[in-house]
N, C-alpha and C positions, 0 to 999 in steps of 0.2 A: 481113414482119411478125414471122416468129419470130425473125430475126436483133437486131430491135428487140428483144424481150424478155430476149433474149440479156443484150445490154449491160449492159440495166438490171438486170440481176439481178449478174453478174460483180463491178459494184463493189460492190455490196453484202454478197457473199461474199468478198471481199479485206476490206471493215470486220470482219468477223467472228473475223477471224485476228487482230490483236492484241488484241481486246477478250479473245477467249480464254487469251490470254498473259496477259495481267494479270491474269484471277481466277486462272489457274493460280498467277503468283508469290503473291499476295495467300494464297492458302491455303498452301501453303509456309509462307509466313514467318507468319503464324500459327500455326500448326503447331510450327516450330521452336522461337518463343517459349513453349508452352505445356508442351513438352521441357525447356525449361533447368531446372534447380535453379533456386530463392527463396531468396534468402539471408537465414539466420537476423535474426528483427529482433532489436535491440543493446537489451538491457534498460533501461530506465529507472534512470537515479541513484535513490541509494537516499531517501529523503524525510529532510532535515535536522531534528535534536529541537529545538523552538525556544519559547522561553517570550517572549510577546509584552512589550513594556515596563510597558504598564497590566495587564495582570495580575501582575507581578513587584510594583508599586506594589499591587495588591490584596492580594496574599497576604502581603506583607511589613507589610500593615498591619495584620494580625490576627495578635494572639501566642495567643490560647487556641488550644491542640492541636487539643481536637476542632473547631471551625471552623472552623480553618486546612485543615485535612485534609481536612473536607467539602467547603471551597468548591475545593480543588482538584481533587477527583472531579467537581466538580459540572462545573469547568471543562474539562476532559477528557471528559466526557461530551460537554456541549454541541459540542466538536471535533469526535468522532465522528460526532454526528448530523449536522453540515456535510458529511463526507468519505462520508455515506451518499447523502446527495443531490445531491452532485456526481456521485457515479458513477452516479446512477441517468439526471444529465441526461449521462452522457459526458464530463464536462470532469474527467479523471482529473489533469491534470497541478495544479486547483486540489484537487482529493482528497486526493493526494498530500499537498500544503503543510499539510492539516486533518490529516491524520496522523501529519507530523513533530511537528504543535503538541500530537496529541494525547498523543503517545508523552513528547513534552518534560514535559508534567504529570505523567504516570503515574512518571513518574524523576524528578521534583522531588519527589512524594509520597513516594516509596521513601526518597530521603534522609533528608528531611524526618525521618519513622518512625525511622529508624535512629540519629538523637542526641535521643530520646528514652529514658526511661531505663524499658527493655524489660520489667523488673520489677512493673510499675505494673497493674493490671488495666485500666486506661482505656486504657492507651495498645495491649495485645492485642484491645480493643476496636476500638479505630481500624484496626489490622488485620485482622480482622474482619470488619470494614464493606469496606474494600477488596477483599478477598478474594471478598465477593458480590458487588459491583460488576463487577470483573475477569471472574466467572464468566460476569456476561451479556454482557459484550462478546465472548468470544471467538466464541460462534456470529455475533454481528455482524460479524465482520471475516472470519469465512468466506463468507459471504451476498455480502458486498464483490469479495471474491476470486474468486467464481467467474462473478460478471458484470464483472471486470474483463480488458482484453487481456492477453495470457502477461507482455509488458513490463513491466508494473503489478504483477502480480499475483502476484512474487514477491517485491514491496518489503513486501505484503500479507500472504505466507505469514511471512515474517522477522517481523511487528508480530504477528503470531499466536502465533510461539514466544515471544518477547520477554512478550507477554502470558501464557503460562501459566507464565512460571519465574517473572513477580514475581507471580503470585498461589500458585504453591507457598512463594515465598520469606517471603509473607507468611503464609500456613498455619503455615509453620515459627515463624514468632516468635510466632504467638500461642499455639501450643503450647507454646512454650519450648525448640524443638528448633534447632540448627544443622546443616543435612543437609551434607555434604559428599559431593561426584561421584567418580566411580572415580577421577581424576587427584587427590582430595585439592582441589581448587580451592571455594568457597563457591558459593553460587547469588547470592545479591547481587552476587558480582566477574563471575560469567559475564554479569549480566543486559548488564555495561556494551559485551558484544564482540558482541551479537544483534543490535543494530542502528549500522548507520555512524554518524559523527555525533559519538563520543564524546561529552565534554561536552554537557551541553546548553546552548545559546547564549543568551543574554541580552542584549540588542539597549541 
C-alpha cells in the first residue's frame, strides 16, 4: 500500500521541477528587463506656423487696420482654445497642428503692425490691444505644457518664449522704443528664429 503512494506522489514531484524552472526564468527576465535603461523618447517635430487659405481670403478682405488686426487676434485665439482641448482630450499631435496655426497668426499680425506707419496713435493702440491679448495667453500655454508629455511640451515651452518677445516687441512700438539684445540683433528679427517653421506658410 505505501509503495502505491509512492508512485503517485514521485510523478508528481518530477512535474514540479520544471514548473519551478520556468517561474524562476520568468522572474529573471523580468527582472532584467526592468534593469535596462529607456531610451530617451525623440521629441516631437516642432508644429509648422500655418495660415489656413480661408482665413488668408478673410483677412486679406479687410483693409481697416484696426479690424484687420482684431480679427486676426480673434483668429489666433480661437486656435488656442482648439490646441487647449485637444490636450485636455490627449490628441496632442492634433494640438500641436492648433498651435502652429495659432503662432502663424500671431506672426501674420506682427508683420501686419510693422508696415504700418508706427507714428500714428491708432496704430500703438493696435499694439496695445495685442500686447493684453499675448499677456493672457502666455499663462495658457503654460497650463498646456505642463499637462502635456516631455515630447510635446517643449514645442510648447518654444510658443511660450516666442509669445513673450512678441508681446515685449510689441510694448516696445507702442512706447516708441526699439530695444535692441546684448548681440545688437532687434526683437522682431529674433522672434523669426524662436520657432522652426520660418516663414509662415500659406497654402
Amino acid at each position: 500500500m505505501l509503495s502505491s503512494q509512492h508512485n503517485l506522489v514521485e510523478p508528481a514531484e518530477r512535474m514540479l521541477v520544471p514548473l519551478i524552472i520556468i517561474c524562476l526564468f520568468c522572474c529573471a527576465s523580468t527582472m532584467a528587463q526592468g534593469l535596462q535603461p529607456h531610451s530617451p523618447q525623440m521629441p516631437a517635430p516642432p508644429p509648422m506656423k500655418f495660415i489656413s487659405r480661408d482665413e488668408r481670403a478673410q483677412l486679406d478682405g479687410v483693409t481697416d487696420p484696426k479690424a484687420h488686426t482684431r480679427l486676426a487676434i480673434d483668429l489666433a485665439s480661437d486656435h488656442l482654445t482648439q490646441a487647449e482641448q485637444f490636450t485636455v482630450q490627449k490628441k496632442y499631435e492634433a494640438a500641436a497642428e492648433e498651435l502652429g496655426r495659432y503662432l502663424g497668426l500671431i506672426d501674420w499680425t506682427l508683420r501686419f503692425l510693422s508696415g504700418l506707419n508706427s507714428d500714428k496713435g491708432k496704430t500703438r493702440d493696435l499694439y496695445r490691444h495685442l500686447d493684453i491679448t499675448l499677456r493672457g495667453h502666455i499663462p495658457r500655454l503654460a497650463v498646456m505644457r505642463r499637462s502635456t508629455p516631455v515630447e510635446y511640451a517643449i514645442n510648447l515651452k518654444a510658443a511660450e518664449d516666442y509669445v513673450r518677445t512678441a508681446r515685449s516687441d510689441a510694448l516696445d512700438s507702442f512706447y516708441g522704443h526699439t530695444v535692441l539684445g546684448e548681440d545688437g540683433e532687434k526683437k522682431s528679427d529674433r522672434l523669426k528664429n524662436q520657432t522652426s517653421g520660418g516663414e509662415t506658410k500659406h497654402p
